[in-house]
Structures are given as C-alpha cells and as structure tokens.
C-alpha positions as CSV (number, residue, x, y, z in Angstrom):
1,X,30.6,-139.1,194.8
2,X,28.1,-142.6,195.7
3,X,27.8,-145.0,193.4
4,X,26.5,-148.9,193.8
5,X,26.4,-151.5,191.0
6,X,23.8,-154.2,192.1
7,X,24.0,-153.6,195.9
8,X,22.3,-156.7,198.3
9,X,22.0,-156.4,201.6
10,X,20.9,-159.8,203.9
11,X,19.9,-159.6,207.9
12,X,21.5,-163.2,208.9
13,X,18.9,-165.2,210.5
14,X,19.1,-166.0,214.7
15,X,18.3,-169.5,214.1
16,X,19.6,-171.9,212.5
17,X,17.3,-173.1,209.7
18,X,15.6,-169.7,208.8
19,X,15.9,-167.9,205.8
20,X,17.9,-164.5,206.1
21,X,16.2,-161.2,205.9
22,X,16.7,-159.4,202.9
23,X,17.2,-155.9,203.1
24,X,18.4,-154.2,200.2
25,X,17.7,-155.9,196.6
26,X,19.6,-154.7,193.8
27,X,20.2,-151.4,194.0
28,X,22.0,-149.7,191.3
29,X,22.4,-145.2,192.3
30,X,24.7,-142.9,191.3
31,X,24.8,-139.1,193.9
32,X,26.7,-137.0,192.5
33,X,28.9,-133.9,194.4
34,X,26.6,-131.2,195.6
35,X,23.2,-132.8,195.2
36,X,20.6,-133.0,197.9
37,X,19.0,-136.1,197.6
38,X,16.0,-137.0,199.6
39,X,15.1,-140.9,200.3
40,X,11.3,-141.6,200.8
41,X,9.8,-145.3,201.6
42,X,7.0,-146.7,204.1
43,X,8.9,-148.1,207.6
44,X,10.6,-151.7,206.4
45,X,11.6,-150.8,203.0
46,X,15.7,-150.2,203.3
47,X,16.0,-146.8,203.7
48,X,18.1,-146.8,207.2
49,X,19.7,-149.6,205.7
50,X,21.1,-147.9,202.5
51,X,22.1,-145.2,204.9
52,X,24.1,-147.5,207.0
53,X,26.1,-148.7,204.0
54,X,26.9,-145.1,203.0
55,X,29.5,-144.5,205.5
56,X,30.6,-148.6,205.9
57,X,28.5,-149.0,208.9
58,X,27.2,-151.6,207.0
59,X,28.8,-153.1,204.0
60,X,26.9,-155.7,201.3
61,X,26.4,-158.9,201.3
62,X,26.7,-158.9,197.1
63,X,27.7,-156.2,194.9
64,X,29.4,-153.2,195.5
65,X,28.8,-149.4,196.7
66,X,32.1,-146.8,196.0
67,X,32.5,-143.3,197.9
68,X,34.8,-141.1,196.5
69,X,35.6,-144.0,194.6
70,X,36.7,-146.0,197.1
71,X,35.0,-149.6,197.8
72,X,33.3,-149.3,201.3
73,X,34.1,-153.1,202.0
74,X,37.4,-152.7,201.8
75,X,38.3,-152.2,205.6
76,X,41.7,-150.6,204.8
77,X,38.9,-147.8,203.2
78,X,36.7,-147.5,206.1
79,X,38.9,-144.4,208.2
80,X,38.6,-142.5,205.3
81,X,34.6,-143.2,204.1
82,X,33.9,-142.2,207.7
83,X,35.5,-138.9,207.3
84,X,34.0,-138.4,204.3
85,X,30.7,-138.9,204.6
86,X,28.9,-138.3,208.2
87,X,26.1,-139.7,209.8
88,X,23.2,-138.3,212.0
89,X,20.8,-140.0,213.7
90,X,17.0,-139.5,214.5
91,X,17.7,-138.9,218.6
92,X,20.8,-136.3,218.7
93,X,21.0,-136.5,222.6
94,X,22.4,-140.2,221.6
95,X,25.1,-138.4,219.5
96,X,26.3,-135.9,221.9
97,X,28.8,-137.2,224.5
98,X,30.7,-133.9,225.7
99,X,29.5,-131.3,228.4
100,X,29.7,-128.1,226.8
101,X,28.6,-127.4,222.9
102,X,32.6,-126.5,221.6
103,X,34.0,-129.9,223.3
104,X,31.1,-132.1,221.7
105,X,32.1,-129.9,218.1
106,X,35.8,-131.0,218.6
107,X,35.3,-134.5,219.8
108,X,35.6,-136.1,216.1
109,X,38.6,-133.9,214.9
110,X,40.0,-134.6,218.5
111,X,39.5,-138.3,217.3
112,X,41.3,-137.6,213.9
113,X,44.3,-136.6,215.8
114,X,43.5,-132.9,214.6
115,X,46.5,-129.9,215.8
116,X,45.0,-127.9,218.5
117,X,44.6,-124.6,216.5
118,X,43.0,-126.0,213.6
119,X,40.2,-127.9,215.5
120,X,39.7,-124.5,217.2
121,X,39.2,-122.8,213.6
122,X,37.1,-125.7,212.7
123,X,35.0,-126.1,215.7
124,X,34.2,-122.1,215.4
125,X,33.9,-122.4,211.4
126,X,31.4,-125.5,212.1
127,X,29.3,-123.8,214.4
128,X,29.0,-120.4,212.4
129,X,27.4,-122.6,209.6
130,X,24.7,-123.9,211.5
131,X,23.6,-120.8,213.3
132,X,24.8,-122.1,216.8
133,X,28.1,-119.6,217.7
134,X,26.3,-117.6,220.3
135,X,25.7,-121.0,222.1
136,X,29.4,-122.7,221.8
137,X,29.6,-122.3,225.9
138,X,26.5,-124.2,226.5
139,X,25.5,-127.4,227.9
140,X,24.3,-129.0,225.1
141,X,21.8,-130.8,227.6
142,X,20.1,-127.3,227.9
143,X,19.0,-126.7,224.3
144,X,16.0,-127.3,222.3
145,X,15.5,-130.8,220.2
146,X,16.6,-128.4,217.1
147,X,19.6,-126.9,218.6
148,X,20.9,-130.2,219.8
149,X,20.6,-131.6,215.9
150,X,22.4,-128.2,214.9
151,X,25.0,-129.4,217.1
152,X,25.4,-132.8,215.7
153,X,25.6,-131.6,212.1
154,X,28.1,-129.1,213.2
155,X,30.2,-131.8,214.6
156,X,29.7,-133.7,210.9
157,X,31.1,-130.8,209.7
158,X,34.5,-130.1,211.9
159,X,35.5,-133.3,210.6
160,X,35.8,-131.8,207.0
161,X,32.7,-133.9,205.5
162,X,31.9,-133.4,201.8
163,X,28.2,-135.8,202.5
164,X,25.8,-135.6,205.2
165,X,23.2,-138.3,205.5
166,X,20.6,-137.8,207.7
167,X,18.2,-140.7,209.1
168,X,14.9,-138.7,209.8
169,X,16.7,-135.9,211.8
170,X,13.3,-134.3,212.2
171,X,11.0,-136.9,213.4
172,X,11.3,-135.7,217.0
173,X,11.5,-131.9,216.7
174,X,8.7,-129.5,217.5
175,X,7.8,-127.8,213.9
176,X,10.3,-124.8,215.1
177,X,13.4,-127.3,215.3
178,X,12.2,-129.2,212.1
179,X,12.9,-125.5,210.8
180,X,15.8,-125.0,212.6
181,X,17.7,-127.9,211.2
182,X,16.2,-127.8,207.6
183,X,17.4,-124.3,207.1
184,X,20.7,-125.3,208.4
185,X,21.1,-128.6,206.3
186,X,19.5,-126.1,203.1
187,X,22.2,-123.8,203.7
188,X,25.4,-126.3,204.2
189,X,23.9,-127.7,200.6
190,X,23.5,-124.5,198.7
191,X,26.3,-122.3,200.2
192,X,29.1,-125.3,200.5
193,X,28.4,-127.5,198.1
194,X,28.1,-130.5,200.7
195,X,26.1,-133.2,199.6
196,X,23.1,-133.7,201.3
197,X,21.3,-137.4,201.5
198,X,18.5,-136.7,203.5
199,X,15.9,-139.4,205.1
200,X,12.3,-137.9,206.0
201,X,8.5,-139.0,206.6
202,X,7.7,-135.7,206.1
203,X,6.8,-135.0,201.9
204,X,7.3,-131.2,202.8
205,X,10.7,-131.8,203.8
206,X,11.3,-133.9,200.6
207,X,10.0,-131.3,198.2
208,X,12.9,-129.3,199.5
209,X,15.7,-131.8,197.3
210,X,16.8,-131.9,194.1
211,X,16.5,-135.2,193.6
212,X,13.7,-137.9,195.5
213,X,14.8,-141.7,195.6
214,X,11.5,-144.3,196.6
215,X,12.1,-147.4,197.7
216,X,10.2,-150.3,198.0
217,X,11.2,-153.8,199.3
218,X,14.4,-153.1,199.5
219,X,14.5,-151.3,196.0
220,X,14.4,-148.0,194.4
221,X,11.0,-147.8,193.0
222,X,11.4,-144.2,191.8
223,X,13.9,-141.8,190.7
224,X,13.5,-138.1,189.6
225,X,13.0,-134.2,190.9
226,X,10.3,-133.6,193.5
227,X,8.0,-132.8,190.6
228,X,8.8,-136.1,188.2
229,X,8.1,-138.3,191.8
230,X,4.8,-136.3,193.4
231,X,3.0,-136.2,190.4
232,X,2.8,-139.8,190.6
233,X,0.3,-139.3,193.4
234,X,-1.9,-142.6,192.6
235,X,1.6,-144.3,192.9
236,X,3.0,-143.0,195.7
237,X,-0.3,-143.5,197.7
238,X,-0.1,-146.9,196.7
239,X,3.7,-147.1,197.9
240,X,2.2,-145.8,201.1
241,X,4.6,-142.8,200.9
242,X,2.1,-140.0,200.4
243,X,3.0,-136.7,199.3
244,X,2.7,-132.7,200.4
245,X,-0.7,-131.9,201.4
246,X,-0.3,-129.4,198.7
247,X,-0.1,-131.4,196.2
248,X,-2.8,-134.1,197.1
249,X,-5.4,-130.7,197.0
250,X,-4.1,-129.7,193.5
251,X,-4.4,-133.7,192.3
252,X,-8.1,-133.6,193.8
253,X,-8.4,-130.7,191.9
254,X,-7.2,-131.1,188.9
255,X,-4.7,-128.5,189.1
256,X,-1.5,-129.0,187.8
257,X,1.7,-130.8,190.0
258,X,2.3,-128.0,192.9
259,X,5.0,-128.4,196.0
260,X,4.2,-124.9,197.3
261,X,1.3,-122.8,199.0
262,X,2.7,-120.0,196.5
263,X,2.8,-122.7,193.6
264,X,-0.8,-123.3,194.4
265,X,-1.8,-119.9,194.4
266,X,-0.8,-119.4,190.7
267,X,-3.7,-122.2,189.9
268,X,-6.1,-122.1,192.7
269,X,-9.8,-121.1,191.9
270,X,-11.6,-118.5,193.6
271,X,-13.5,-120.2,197.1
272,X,-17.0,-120.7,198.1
273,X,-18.1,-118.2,201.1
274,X,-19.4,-121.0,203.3
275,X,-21.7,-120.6,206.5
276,X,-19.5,-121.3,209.9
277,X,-20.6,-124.4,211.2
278,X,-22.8,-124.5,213.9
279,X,-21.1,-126.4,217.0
280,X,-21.9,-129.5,218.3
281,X,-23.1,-129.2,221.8
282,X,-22.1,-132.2,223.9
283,X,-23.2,-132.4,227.5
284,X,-20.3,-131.3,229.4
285,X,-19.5,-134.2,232.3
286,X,-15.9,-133.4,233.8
287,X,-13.9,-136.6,234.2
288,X,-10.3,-134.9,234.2
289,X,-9.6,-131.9,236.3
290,X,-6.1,-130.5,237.1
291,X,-6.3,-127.5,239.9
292,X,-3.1,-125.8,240.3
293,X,-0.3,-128.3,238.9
294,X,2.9,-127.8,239.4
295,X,5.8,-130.2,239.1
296,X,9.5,-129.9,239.8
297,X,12.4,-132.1,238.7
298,X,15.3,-132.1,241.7
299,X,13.5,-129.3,243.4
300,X,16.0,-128.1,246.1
301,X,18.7,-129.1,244.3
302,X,21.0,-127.1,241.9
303,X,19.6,-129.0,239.1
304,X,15.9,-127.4,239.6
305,X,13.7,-127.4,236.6
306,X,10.5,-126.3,236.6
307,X,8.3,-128.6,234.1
308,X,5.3,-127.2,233.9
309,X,3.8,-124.2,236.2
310,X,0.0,-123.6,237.7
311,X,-1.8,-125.7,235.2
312,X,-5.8,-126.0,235.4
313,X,-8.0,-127.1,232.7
314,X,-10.7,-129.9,232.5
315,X,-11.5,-132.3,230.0
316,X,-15.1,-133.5,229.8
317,X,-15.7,-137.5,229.3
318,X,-16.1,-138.7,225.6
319,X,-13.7,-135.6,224.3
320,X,-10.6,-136.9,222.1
321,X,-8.0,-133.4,223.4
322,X,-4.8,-132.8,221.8
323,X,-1.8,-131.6,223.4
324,X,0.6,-129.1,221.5
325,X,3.7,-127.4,222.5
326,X,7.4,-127.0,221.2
327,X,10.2,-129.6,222.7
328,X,11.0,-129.1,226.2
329,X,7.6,-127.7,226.6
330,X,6.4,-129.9,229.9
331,X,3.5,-132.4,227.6
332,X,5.5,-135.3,228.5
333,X,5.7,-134.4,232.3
334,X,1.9,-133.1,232.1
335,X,0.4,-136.3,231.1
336,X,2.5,-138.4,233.0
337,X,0.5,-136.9,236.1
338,X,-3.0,-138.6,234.3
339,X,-2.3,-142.2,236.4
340,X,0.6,-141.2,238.9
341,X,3.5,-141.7,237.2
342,X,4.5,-138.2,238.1
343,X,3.3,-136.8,241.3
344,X,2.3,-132.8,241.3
345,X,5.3,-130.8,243.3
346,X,2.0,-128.8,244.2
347,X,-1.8,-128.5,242.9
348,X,-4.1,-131.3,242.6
349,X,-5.3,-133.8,239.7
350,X,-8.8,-134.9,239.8
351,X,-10.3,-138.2,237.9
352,X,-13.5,-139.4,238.2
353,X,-14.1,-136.6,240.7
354,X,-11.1,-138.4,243.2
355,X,-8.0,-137.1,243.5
356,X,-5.9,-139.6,242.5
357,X,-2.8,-139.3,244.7
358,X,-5.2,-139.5,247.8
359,X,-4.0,-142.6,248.7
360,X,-2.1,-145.4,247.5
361,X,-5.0,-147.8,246.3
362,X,-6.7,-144.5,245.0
363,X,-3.2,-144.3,242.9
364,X,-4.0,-148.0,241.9
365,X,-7.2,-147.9,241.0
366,X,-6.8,-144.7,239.0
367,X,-4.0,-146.5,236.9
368,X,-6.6,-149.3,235.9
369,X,-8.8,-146.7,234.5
370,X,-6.3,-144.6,232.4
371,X,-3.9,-146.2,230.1
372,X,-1.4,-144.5,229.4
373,X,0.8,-145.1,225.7
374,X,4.3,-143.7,225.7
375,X,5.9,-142.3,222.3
376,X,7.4,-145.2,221.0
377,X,4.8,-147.9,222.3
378,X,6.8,-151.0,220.3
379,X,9.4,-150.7,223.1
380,X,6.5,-151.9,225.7
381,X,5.6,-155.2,223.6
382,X,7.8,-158.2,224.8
383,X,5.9,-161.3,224.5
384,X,6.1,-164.0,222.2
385,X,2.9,-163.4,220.5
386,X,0.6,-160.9,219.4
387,X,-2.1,-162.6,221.7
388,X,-0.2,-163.0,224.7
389,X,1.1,-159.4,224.4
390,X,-2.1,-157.9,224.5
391,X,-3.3,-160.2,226.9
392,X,-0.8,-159.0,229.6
393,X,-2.8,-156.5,231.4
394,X,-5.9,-158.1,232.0
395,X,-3.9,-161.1,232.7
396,X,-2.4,-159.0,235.7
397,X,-5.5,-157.7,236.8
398,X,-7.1,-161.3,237.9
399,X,-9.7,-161.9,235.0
400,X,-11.0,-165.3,233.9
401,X,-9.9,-166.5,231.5
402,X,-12.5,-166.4,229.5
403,X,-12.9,-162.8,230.2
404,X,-9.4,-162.2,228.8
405,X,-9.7,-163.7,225.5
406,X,-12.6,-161.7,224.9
407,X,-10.7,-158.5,225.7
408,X,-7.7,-159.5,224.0
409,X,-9.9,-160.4,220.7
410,X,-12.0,-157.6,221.2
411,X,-9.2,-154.8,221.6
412,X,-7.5,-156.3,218.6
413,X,-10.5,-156.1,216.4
414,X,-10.4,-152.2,217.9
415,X,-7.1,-151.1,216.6
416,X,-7.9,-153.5,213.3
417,X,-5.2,-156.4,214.1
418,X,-6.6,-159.1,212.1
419,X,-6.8,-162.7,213.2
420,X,-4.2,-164.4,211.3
421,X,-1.6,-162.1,213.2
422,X,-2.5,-163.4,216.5
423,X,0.1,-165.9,216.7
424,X,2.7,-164.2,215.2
425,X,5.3,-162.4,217.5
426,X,5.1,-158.6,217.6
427,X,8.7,-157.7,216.3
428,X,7.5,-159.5,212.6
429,X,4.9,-156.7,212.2
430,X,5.6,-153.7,210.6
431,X,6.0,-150.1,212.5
432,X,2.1,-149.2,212.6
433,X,1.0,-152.6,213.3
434,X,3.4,-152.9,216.0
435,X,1.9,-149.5,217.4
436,X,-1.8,-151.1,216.9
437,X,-0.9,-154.2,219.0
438,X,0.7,-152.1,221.8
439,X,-2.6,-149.4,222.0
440,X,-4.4,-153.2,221.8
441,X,-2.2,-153.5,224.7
442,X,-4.0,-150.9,226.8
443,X,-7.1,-151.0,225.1
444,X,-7.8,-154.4,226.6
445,X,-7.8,-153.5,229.9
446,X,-10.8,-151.3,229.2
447,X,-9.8,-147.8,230.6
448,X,-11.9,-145.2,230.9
449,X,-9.2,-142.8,229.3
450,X,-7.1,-143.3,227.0
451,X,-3.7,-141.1,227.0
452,X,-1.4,-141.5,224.1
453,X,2.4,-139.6,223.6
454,X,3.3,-139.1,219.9
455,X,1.6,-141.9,219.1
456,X,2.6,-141.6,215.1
457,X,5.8,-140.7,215.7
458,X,8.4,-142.3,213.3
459,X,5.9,-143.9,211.1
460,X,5.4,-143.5,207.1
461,X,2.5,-141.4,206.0
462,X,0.5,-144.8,205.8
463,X,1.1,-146.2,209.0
464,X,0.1,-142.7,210.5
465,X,-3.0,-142.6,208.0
466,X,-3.8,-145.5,210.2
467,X,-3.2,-144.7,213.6
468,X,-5.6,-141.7,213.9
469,X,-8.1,-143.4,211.9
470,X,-8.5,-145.9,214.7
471,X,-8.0,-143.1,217.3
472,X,-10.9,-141.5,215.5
473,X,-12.9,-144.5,215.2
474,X,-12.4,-145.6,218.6
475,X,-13.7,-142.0,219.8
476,X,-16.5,-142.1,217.8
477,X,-17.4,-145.4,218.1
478,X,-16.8,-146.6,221.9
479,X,-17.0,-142.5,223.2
480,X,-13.9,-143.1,224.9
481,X,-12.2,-139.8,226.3
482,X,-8.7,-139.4,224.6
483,X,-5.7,-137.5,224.9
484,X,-3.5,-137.3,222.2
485,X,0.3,-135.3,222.5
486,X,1.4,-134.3,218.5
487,X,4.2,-132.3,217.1
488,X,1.9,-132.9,213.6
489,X,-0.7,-129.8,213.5
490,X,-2.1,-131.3,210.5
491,X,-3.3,-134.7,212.7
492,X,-4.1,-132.1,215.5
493,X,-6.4,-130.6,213.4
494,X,-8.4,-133.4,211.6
495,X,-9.5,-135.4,214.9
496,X,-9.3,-133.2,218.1
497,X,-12.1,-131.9,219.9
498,X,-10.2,-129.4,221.6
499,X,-6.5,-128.3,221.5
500,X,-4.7,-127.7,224.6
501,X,-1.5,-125.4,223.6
502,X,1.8,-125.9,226.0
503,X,4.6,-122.7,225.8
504,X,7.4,-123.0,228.4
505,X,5.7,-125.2,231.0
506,X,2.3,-123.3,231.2
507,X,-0.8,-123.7,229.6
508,X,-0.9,-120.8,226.9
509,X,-4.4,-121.3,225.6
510,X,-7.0,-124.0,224.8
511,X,-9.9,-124.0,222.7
512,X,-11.3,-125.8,219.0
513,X,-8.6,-126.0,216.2
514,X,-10.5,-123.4,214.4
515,X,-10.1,-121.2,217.7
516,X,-6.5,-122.4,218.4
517,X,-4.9,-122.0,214.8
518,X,-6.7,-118.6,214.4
519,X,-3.3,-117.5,216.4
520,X,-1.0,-118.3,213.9
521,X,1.1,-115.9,215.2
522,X,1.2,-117.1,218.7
523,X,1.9,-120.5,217.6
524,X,5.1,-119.2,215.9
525,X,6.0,-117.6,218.7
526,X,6.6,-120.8,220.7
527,X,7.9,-122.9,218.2
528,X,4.2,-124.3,217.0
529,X,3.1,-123.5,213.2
530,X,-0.2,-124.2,211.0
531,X,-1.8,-126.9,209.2
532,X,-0.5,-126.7,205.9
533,X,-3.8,-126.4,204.2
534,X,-4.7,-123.1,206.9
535,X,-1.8,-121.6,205.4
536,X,-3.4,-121.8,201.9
537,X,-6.6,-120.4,203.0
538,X,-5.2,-117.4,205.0
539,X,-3.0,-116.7,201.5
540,X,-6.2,-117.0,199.6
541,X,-7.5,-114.3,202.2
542,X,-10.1,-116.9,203.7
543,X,-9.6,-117.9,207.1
544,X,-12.6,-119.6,207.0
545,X,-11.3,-122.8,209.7
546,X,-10.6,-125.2,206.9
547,X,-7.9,-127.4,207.9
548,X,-8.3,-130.5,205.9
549,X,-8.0,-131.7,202.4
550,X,-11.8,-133.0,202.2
551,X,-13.6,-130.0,203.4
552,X,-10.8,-127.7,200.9
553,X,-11.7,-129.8,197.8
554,X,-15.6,-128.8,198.9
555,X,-14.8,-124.8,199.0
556,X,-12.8,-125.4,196.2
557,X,-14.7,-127.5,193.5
C-alpha cells in the first residue's frame, strides 16, 4: 500500500545563508495492506515528519513515496491520497469542529460531496466500530480525552480509509482512554483489515504491532517484529527509545525476550519474601493546606461545571506529591489554585500558614514563592537565548545583576543545562532540554514550591528518563517541596512521596504508592491503572510494594 524509494525531506532555512534542516534522510519502506505498523524514535528524529508525507501533507524534497501506487507529489494525486489514508493528531479537541458527535462523523464525507443516505449509513457504521454509537447525540466537548480520539478515528473512517496513521494519539489520555483508543485502533486492524501506522512513546503500545520501524536522524535504524526490535535492548537504550518495562526486567534477568506480564510468567523465578520496609519518618511541617476547596467554571450560568468539590489535604515542606486522576478529573484546575491563578468558588488555600487570596499583595507574594510549570513548558520560553530565558523572572523581580547571573547559572546547572548551551536559543534544543531550560525558568526565581503539570508529557523515553531524574535530584538535593501531575503510574511510583488520587473532581484517597496502588481495583474504576512491574508481582502472587525495575531485579536475582 506505502512505498518510498530514497525519500529526503529538507526544512528550508528562515534566513538567508543557513543551511536547511534536514529531516528525513533516505528512507527506503515498504507497508503492506493490513499491517499495523508501529514507528518508534527519540523527539527530533522524523517520525511526525514521515507521517506528514503519508497522506501529502508534506511531500519530498528528493525521491519518491507511492500510496496505492500513486506518487504523493503529484498534486493531481493529492484528493485521492487524503481519502485514502487519514490522519490523527496528538490533541483531538483540534480535530473536532462540529457540535454534536454524528455532525463532526459526517463533516469529511459531507466534504467529499457524499449522498445524504449513505453518509448516514457511514457515520452510523463508523461509530459502531469504535464503540461510540450510544454517544452519536453528544457534544463532543463533553467526553473524555479517549472518547473524543474515538471520535476522530471514527470520522477517518466515514471517509472510507483503507490507512490510519496516528501521531501519538495517546500521549494525552488518562491510562483508561490510552485503552479506549488502543482497543479501538486493535480492532479496526484485526477485524477490517485497515492498515494501521501507529506513532507512540509508549513501548507497551508498540509491542502491540506487527511490525516496529526506529528511526534515528531522519532514518530507519531498525526494522522487524516487536520481538526482532526489543531484544536489541542495549541498542534501543542507546537510541534513547527504550523498551516495555517487561522486557528491560527479563534482559536484567537474563530471561529470554518477553513483551507480556503473561510472557514473563512462563520464565520468571520464584521471589525472595523480603521484610516491608520500615518508613522514613520526616518531621511533618505543613506548608500547603487546602480547607474546603471548591471551584466552579461559569457558576450561575447554564454552562456550570463543577471542577473539583470539598478538597482538603496538606502537604508538608520537603515532600515531592504526585497528582493522579483520569482526564477531566479537576488536577489542572486543582493546582492552578497553588499561586492564584484560579480563585476557590468556596474553601480556603493556605501557604506558608497565609491564605493566599487574603489580599492582593498576599496573591503576589505567594506567586513568587510557588512556581508553577504548565504541561507543555516549551510554549513559555520566548527569548533569544537560553540565558536570557531563564533570566526573565528574576529579571522581573528587581535583582542585581549580579544576583541574576548567579541564579540563572545556578538554576541551569539544577536541571543539568550545560554551559556551551547558554547562548544558544531555546527552539535549537531538543524536547527534554527545552523542558529543562523552562523548569530553569522557574527554578531561578527560587520558589519555595515547586508545581509542575505533566511535566514529561510528549517526550521519548530518554528525555523523560531525564526529567524526573532532576525532579528527584532536585528533591533530594535542595529539599524543595514538589508537586508533580502524571498520567504515567510507573513515574508516579519511582519518585513520589505521597500520591494524591483525583476521581470526578474530589479527592478519592491519598497515601504512599505502596498504599495507593494496593487499590488496583479502585484505580480502574476511574480510569487510573498500575505500574507495570505491580502487575507482575500481584500475578506472581506477591504484592509485596515493588514498583520498580531496580528493587524487582533484587527480589528476583
């Protein structure tokens, strides 16, 4: 169905006397009918790229890349590549333009100058194959991240595509909608033949395919079945691509290639009864306290939502606290009320032992001592350097000069941003340094908490690696009190203190990992899941609070 014979791809340059950017070096594929295909690659290396030239989005700058075997830059070709081969997008609120779920279905066969009666069969046969009839009378702005994704894919599908690509559909979802839309995408692939060209951080997701492509500076690196491409573990680590959790314990282990708790459990030896570790005791000093929170969105308005409802918890200074909670579930709105962004509709939130929205300059001088990072922190950086990025805030809050550059350098260092990036501007750094310079960002104007929203979001398995290292480190090392929002249990569980689990816009529990992913059932229940490695121990009939590949390789060995 795709196939490209020496495929280039060059970014023109903005200026006149730079070099081009080049994308996409080379590449020589063949997909045929039917296949799922996964495509796997550390931020920068092409993949989004590729995917744009699949459906003439994009088309090469040298060579040449046939679908259906017709050549996608050949404009009088493009109608009927577009048809053929759909497209969805990491955000599916950006896809969905209509105001009920049917009209959004039929907007593309609407497009294609479809007869009335036969959109209407394939609006309903669309939506039958992604699980979503119950909901075609909906507002589409009232369903979960997952739902809304099922709704994109079913409008692919009313437009008679024989290829879906997907550009990390997932990377936003709660682990309920990652299910949601993988099941749906599984089914489309196994049931209807469609070809499936799916684009994923998440290895799990990729050991779903038939088929894993890696790429690598704008090349395909490696080419084979989940099995051929994550045995390679040293290879993939060093491609900063990673692979299932699964199958990084079996490698420690020796074990043979796995993809599968199940697999695993055909291999694993028997574990070690280990003593419960004793707690550390930290002195318990409040400095966040929310009494009673409640906010409303429009409240008196027909468009009334409650966000979240009666929360109260406390978080003691020097405790790095994870938020949880399905899409939809109020985190957003909840930490947005840390420095007064949001306002409580009722209740109180205490910092420092001052309520914060006391007073105006209370409100001020409450912002300077939380920093708050939102989910996609690159979009805050805007300055033609690194330096001068980072040096924004204290710059703002009246500092010496002197007193700046030592921030600035010193925050860097933090986040490990290296000198000879200094001068460089931001938007030449790669996904997780950019995230590094905008936490530097905050970092330098030396709050006393630290409040981060998905702050891995969208990054490859490396560039995550690296972001809650320095979270970790920056806990450990400077005792800084951080709060971290994660649709990632498996991050969750290696570096909080202390979960805090949201479910509907109320605080459904809080306690240690090993006391919060005890209720494994609970956490399905809103949409939440396990950490991987849990999920082997509880089949091995050990719930024994092991979460992480380190301390499984010790029970294991």
């Amino acid at each position: 169905m795709i196939k490209s014979q020496e495929l280039f791809f060059e970014y023109k340059a903005y200026d006149e006397g730079e070099a081009a950017t080049q994308v996409l070096n080379g590449i020589d594929i063949s997909i045929a009918d039917g296949e799922f295909v996964a495509i796997l690659g550390h931020n920068g290396s092409g993949k989004s790229t590729l995917a744009r030239h699949l459906n003439a989005l994009l088309v090469p700058t040298s060579g040449t890349l046939w679908v259906n075997g017709k050549d996608t830059s050949d404009p009088a070709n493009v109608w009927n590549i577009r048809q053929s081969t759909g497209m969805l997008f990491q955000n599916p609120d950006n896809q969905i333009v209509a105001s009920t779920v049917e009209e959004d279905v039929a907007f593309g066969p609407e497009n294609l100058g479809i007869a009335p009666a036969e959109i209407r069969k394939r609006v309903d046969d669309a939506l039958s194959q992604v699980g979503m009839s119950e909901f075609k009378t909906a507002q589409p702005h009232y369903l979960s991240g997952g739902q809304k994704q099922r709704v994109a894919i079913a409008g692919v599908l009313a437009m008679k595509s024989d290829c879906i690509v997907l550009d990390e559909p997932t990377a936003m979802l709660d682990p309920q909608g990652r299910k949601e839309v993988l099941d749906a995408v599984l089914r489309l692939n196994r049931e209807s033949g469609i070809t499936v060209i799916l684009i994923t951080h998440f290895m799990e997701e990729a050991a779903l395919a038939n088929r894993i492509l890696v790429m690598e500076q704008g090349k395909v690196k490696l080419d084979g079945t989940p099995k051929e491409v994550f045995g390679q573990v040293a290879e993939m680590t060093k491609l900063r691509v990673g692979v299932p959790k699964i199958t990084e314990l079996a490698y420690r282990l020796n074990l043979p290639t796995v993809l599968t708790v199940d697999e695993f459990l055909e291999f694993a030896p028997l574990p070690k009864d280990i003593s419960p570790a004793q707690p550390i005791i930290k002195k318990s000093i409040p400095i966040v306290e929310f009494k009673s929170v409640t906010h409303i969105y429009s409240s008196g308005s027909t468009f009334e939502k409650t966000a979240i409802n009666d929360i109260n918890f406390k978080i003691n200074k020097g405790e790095l606290i994870a938020i949880i909670g399905h899409t939809g579930s109020g985190k957003s709105t909840l930490i947005q009320h840390f420095n007064s962004l949001l306002k409580p509709t009722s209740g109180q939130v205490i910092v420092d032992e001052q309520d914060i929205n006391e007073s105006k300059k209370q409100q001020r001088d409450n912002r300077m001592g939380v920093g708050l990072v939102f989910q996609y922190p690159e979009y805050q950086l805007f300055e033609t350097t690194v330096f001068r990025d980072v040096a924004f805030g204290p710059k703002r809050m009246g500092l010496l000069e002197e007193e700046i550059n030592e921030r600035v350098k010193s925050a860097l260092s933090i986040v490990g941003i290296s000198e000879d990036l200094y001068e460089k501007s931001p938007f030449e750094l790669s996904g997780g340094q950019k995230r590094r310079v905008a936490i530097a960002g905050v970092l330098a104007m030396r709050p006393k908490i630290l409040v981060l929203d998905e702050p891995a979001a969208g990054l490859d398995p490396g560039g995550k690696a690296e972001i809650m290292s320095e979270l970790k480190k920056m806990h450990e090392e400077l005792g800084m009190t951080i709060v971290v929002v994660s649709h990632s249990m498996d991050d969750v569980a290696a570096i909080a203190d202390r979960i805090l689990v949201l479910g509907n816009g109320s605080l459904v529990c809080e306690g240690t990992p090993k006391e919060v992913f005890a209720q494994a059932k609970m956490l399905q229940s809103i949409g939440l899941d396990v950490p991987e490695i849990c999920k082997l121990f509880t089949a091995l009939g050990k719930n024994q609070g092991i979460f992480t590949i380190e301390e499984a390789v010790e029970v294991l060995s």
